[in-house]
N, C-alpha and C positions, 0 to 999 in steps of 0.2 A: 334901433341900431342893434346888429349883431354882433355879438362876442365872437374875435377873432379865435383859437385855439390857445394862442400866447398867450391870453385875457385869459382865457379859463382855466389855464396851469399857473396862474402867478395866484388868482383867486383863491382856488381849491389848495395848493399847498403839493407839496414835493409829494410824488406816486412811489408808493412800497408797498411788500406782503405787513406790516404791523397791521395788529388788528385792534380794535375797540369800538369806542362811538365813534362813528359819524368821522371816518377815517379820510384824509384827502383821496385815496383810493376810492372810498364809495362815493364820495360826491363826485367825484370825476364821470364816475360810471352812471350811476343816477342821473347825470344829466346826457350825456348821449342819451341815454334809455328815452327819457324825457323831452329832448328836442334834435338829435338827428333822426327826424319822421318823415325823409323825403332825399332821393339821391342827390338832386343838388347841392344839400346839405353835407350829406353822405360825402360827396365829390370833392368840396370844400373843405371839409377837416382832411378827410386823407392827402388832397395836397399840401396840406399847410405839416402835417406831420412827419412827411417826407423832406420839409427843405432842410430840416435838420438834423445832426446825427448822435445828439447826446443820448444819452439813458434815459433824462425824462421824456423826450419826444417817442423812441422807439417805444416807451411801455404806451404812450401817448395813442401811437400807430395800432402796435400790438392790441388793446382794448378796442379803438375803433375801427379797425378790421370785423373784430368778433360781436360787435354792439349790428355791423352793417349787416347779419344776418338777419336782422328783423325785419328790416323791406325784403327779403327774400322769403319770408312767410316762416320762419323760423323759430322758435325759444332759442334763447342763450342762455350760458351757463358761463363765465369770468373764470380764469383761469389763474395762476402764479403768474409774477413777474420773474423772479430767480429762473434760470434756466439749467441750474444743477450743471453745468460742464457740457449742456448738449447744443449743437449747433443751431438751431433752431428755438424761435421762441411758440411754446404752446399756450394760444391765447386761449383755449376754451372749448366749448362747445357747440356745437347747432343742433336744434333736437324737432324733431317734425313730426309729433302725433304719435310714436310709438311704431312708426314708419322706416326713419331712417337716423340714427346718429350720426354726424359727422365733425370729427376732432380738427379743430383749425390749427393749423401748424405757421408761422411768417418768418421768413426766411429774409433776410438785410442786408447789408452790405460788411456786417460782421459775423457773418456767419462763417465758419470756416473750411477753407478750402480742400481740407484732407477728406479724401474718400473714407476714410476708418468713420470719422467724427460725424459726416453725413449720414451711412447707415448704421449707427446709433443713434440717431437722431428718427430717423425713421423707424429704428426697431423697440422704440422706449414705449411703457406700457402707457394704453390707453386706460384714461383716467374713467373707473364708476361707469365701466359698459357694462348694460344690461344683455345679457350673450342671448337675447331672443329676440333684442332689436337686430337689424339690417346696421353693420357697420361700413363707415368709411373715414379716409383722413383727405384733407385737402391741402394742399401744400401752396400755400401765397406767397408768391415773388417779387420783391420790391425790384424797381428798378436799376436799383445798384449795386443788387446782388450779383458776385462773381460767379458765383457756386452753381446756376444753372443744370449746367451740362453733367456736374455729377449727378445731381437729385436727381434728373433725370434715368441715368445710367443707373443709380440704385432703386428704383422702384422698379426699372424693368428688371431687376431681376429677384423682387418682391412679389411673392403668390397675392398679399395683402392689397385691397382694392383702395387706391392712392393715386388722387386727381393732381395734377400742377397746375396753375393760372395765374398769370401774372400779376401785379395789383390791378393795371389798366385795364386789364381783360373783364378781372373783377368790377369795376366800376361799370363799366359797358354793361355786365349781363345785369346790375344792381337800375341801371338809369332802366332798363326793358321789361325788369320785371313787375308782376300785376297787371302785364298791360294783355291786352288782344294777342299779341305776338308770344308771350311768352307766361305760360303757368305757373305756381308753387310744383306741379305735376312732372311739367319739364325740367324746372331744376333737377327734382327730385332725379328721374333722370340720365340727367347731366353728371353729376356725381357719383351715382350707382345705378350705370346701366344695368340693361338687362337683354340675355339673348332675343328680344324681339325687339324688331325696328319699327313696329306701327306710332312708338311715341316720338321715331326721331323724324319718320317718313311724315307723319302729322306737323309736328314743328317745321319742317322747310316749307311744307305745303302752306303754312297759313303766312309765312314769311315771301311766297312767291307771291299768295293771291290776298294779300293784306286785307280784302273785305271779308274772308272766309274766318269765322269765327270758331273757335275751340269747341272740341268735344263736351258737352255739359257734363259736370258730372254731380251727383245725384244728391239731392237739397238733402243736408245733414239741421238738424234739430239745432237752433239758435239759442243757449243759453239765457236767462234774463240777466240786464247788465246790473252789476254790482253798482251799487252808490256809493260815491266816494263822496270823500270831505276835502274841504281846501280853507287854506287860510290867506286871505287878503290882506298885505303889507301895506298897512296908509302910508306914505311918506308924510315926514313931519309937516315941511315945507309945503306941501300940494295935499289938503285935508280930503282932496276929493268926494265922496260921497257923501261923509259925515257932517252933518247939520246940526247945531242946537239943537233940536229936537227930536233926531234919529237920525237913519240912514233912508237914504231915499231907493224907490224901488225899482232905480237903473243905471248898471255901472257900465262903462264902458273899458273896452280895452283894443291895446292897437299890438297889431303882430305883422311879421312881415309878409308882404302877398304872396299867397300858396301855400299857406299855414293856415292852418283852423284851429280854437282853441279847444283844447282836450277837456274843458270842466264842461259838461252836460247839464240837459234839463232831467231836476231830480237830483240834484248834487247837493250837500252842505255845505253853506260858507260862512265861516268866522272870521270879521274884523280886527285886528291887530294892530293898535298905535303904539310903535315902540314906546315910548316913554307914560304910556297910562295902563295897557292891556289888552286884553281881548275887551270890545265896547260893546258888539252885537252879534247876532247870527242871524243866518236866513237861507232859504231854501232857492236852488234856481229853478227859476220857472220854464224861464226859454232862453236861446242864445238865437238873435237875430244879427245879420249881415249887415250892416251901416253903408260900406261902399268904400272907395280909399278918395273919392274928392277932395276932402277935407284935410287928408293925410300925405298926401303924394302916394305917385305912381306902383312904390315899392313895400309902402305898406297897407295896410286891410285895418279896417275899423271893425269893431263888433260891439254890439250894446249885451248886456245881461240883466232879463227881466228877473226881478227877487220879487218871491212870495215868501207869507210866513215871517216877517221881519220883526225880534225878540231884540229889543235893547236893554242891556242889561243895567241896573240900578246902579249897581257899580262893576267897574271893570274887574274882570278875571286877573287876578297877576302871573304873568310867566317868568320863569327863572328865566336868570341872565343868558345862561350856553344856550336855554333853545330859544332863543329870540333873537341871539346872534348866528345861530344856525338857521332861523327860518328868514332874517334880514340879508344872509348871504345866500341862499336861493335862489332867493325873488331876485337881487342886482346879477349873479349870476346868468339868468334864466330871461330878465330883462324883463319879465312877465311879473305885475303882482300876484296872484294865485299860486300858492304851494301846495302842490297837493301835500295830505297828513292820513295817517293808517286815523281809522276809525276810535280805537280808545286814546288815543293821542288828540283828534277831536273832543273827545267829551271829558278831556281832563284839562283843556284850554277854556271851556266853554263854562266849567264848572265857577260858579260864581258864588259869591260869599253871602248875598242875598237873591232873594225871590224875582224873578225878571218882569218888565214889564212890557206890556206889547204896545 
């Protein structure tokens, strides 16, 4: 079952610039980052963030606007919620390889109407540009924005290269993108054209003749992927994997269909019973496909093969805050797996005696 929007604001806690540990602000954000990995999803929060008009929705809106950059082939960068007096809210950033900047601007149905307040709004300094990157700003229209027709009016008469697009617009070019039809290339683009049209002339062409595939462009050097660590939340109730005797070397998990799970083969994983500690680790081997028979139509089974499986003599203890931080994750996230930074790993795993295999 998916967490509605509402479910994950009432979870995470009231959104604000305060800063500290593990602020409702970063959980909030952390889990977009985390699990809107697909426009549907994408499609899904933004409408759910638009039925409403309070302050925590709009910052709600504002973040996942700038989070939906990352199906467009983007880095993001989270901006202020405060909007200092200017009509508009500046969610952030999109940043494409040293390629292109682009400052997301969302514009609501409280933004205000006075032409003064608009171009201020448009002329407020862009935030930490590198002045050798290619800039731009993008200007997102919620639906029930009045204000259109000004922002309109004041970027034409802005030297400053400044796109408008609706939300819905937004979502269309987000549901197309990665696909056959439309490039990271073409965005790009889209946003900051350039005096020649062979990228726009290309784009209609492959949209006329749907089987005609995009220009290649030239195989860039594949990084090796980082191993990451993850921490497995047992539920009390359902001991799942954990046996008398160990952990056995196949855990399963269900996720909704069209979702893959993000922990790989070559990943670390640590067991977590709340009420005893971290019990074991182990290394994934492989994530094999199950099928969703067993599950219904909407969701996807996955099995994870573990190698390397260390039970520890006795359990690791974790402090209380991250154990209720890693238990509100996982029900969060709906997923037992939390992902955890690397020294954060081996300071859970750290065990009071010598393990045994």
């Amino acid at each position: 079952m998916r967490l509605s929007l509402h479910e994950v604001l009432a979870i995470v806690g009231r959104l604000d610039d305060n800063s500290g540990f593990d602020t409702p602000r970063d959980r909030f954000r952390r889990f977009l980052v985390e699990h809107m990995t697909s426009a549907p999803v994408a499609r899904t929060f933004l409408d759910e963030a638009q039925q409403l008009i309070s302050e925590q929705y709009q910052r709600a809106l504002q973040d996942t606007v700038l989070a939906a950059g990352r199906l467009l082939g983007f880095e993001i960068t989270f901006g202020d919620y405060e909007r200092h007096g200017a009509a508009a809210r500046t969610a952030g950033q999109w940043l494409s390889r040293r390629r292109l900047t682009v400052t997301i601007q969302l514009w609501s149905d409280d933004a205000s109407t006075d032409f003064a307040a608009v171009t201020r709004a448009l002329d407020a300094p862009q935030p930490d540009v590198d002045p050798t990157i290619p800039h731009a700003r993008l200007s997102v229209v919620t639906a029930s924005c009045g204000s259109r027709p000004r922002i309109e009016e004041a970027v034409a008469l802005r030297s400053q290269m400044t796109r408008i697009v609706s939300l819905r617009s937004l979502m269309d070019l987000i549901s197309v993108a990665n696909t056959p039809h439309l490039t990271h290339d073409d965005v790009l683009r889209l946003l900051n054209p350039t005096p020649s049209l062979e990228g726009q002339i290309g784009l209609l062409a492959r949209l006329a003749h749907s089987s005609r595939p995009p220009t290649p462009a030239p195989p860039a050097a594949t990084p090796p992927r980082e191993q990451s660590c993850w921490v497995y939340v047992v539920r009390e109730h359902e001991p799942g994997n954990l046996e008398p005797v160990g952990v056995s070397d196949r855990l399963l998990m269900t996720l909704p269909a069209g979702e893959t799970p993000a922990i790989s083969a070559g990943d670390l994983l640590a067991f977590l019973v709340p009420s005893r500690g971290v019990v074991a680790q182990s290394r994934v081997g492989d994530v094999l496909e199950e099928g969703a028979d067993d599950v219904g139509d909407s969701q996807v089974r996955y099995a994870l093969r573990l190698d390397d499986i260390v039970i520890l003599n006795r359990p690791a203890p974790v402090e209380t805050e991250q154990r209720l931080n890693l238990e509100l994750q996982a029900a969060v996230s709906q997923e037992p797996c939390v992902r955890v930074s690397r020294d954060e790993f081996e300071v859970l795993t750290l065990a009071p005696h010598a393990p045994t295999v």
